[in-house]
C-alpha positions in Angstrom: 185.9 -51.8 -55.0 184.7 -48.2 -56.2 181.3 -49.9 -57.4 180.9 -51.3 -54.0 181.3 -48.1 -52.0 178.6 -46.5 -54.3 176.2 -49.4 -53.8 176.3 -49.2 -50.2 176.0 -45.3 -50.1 172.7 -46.1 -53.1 171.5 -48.7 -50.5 172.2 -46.1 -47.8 170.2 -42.9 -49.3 166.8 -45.5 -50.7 166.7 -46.9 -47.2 166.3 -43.5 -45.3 164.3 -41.9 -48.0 161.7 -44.9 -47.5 161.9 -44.1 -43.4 161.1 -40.3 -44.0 158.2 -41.4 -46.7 156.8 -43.7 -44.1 157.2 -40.8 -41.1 155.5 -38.5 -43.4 152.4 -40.9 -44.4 152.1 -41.3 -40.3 151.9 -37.8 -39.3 149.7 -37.0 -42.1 147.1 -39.7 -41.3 147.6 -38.5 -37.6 146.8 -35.1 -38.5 143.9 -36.4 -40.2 142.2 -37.9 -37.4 143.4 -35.1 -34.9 141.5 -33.1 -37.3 138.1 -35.4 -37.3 138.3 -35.6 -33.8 138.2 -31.8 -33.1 136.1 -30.8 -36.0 133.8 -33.1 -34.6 134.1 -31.4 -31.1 133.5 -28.0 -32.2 130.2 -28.8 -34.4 128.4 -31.1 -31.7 129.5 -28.6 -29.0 128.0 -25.5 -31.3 125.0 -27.3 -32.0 124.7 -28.2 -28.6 120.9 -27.3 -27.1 118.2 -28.6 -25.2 114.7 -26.6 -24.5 112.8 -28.1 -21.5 109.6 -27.1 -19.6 110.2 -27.1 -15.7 108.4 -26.7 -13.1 109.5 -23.5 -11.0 107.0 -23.1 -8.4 103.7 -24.7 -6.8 101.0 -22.4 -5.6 98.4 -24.7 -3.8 98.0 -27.4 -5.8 98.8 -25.6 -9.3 101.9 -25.6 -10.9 103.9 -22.9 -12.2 106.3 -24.2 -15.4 108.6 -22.1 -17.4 110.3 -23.2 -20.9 113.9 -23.1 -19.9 116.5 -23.4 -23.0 120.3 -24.9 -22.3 122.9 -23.5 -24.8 126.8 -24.0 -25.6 126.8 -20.1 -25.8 125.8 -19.4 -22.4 129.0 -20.3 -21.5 131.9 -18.6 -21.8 134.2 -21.6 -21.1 132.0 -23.4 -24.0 132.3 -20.6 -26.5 135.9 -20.6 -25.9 136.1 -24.6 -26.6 133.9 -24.0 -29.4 137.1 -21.7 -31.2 139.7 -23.2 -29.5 138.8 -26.4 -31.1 138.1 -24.6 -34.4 141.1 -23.1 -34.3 142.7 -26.4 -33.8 141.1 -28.2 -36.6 141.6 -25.1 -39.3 145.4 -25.5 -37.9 145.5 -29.7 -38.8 143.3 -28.5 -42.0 146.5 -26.0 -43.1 149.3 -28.5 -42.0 147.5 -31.6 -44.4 148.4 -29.1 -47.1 151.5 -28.1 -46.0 152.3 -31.7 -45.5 150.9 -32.6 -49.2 152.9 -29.5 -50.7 155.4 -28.4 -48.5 158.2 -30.4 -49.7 158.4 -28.2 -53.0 158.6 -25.5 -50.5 161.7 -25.5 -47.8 161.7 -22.2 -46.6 165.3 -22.7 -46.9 164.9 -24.9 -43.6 162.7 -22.9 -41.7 159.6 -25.5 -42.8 159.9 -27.6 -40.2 160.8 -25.0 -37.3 157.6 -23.3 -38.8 155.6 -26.7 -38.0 156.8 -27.5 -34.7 155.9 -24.4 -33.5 152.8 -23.9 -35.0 151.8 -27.1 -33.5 152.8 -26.6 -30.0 150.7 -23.2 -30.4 147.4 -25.4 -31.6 148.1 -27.8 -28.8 148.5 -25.2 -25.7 145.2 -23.9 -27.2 143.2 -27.1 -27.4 143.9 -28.1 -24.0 143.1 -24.8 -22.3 139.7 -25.0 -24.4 139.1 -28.4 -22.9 140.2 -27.4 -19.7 138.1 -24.8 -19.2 135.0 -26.8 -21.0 135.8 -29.7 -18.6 135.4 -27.8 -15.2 132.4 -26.2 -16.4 131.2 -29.7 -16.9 132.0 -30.6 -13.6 130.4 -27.6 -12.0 126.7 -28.3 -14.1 126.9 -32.4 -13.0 128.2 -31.8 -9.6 126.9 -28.5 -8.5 129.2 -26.4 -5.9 127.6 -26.8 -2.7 129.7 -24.1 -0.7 128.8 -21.2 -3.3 125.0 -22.7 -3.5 125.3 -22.7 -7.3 122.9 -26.1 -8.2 123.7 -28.7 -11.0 121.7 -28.6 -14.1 122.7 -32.1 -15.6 119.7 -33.5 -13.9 117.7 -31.4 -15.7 119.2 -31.2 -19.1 120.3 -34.8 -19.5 121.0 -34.3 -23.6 122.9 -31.1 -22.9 125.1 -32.8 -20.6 125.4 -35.7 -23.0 125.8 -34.2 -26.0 128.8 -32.1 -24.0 130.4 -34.9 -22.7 130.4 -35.8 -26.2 132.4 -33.0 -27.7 134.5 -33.2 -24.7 135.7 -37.1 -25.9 136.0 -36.1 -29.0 138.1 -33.1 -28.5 140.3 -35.3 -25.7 141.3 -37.6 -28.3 142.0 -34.9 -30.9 144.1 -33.2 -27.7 146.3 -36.6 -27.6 146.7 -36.8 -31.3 148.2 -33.1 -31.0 150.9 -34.0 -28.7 151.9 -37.0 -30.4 152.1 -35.2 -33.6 154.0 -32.0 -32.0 156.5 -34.4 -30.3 157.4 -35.8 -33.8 157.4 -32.4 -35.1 159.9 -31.2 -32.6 162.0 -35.0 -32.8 162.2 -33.7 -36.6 163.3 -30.6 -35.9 166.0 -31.9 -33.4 166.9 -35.1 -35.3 166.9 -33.5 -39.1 166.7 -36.8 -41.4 170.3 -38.0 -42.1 169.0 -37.3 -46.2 169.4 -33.9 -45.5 173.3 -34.5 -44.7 173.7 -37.2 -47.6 172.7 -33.6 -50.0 
């Protein structure tokens, strides 16, 4: 009867240690894309450029061109993307380690408390970068009519393109972040029932 009892708990502790391997191998594969996705953002957003020669005025029947250049720095609300998303990816770049190594290290349980909020940090910065990056967007395609201010994506198709681009890229990475801080904080609430068995 004793034997029985310490099968079940054996049977008990293997089956939740496989469940918190598995959890660990998703988040970490998560991060890894999150991380692609918003590394990816930042470089095609800072090497975003396009140099074009319009025409700005006609005098008679000549033409007046000037070589006009269209740059992510120009921008504040693109610079910002630029290190928001930077930030973002260094942050998933750190938490692949931690996620590797930290199990040696608990932190006498302050690890995971650590993550979560780290994550929700990386998160609220990513999407203010991409909001901020996505209404400037609007504002070159669309133009404001009432404040006279004229769209440039007509002009700059690549510019606009290669934005839209980085601003995909980074959307995704965005989505990947809130999944991955919602099963940080579920961790943090719901503590794995191996910790109890210890």
């Amino acid at each position: 009867m004793a034997s029985t009892n310490v099968e079940k708990v054996e049977l008990g502790f293997n089956v939740v240690s496989d469940t918190k391997v598995k959890k660990d191998w998703v988040i970490l594969f998560l991060r890894v894309i999150a991380f692609l996705a918003t590394a990816s953002a930042t470089i095609v957003m800072a090497t975003n450029k396009q140099t074009k020669s319009l025409i700005v005025a006609t005098i008679g029947s000549t033409s007046i061109t000037a070589t006009l250049t269209a740059k992510f720095n120009q921008s504040p609300a693109f610079v910002f993307f630029v290190i928001a998303n930077a930030s973002a990816s260094l942050h998933n770049l750190v938490m692949i380690a931690v996620d590797i190594l930290g199990p040696q290290y608990d932190y006498k349980g302050l690890r995971l408390a650590m993550i979560a909020i780290l994550d929700m940090m990386a998160m609220a910065l990513a999407s203010s970068g991409d909001g901020a990056a996505t209404f400037i967007s609007e504002l070159g395609k669309n133009g404001n009519k009432h404040a006279k201010w004229n769209k440039i994506c007509d002009k700059f198709e690549n510019y606009c393109s290669q934005g839209g681009g980085a601003l995909i890229a980074s959307f995704i990475g965005l989505i990947l972040l809130l999944i991955i801080t919602l099963m940080s904080i579920t961790k943090l609430i719901k503590p794995n029932r191996i910790n109890h068995v210890l």
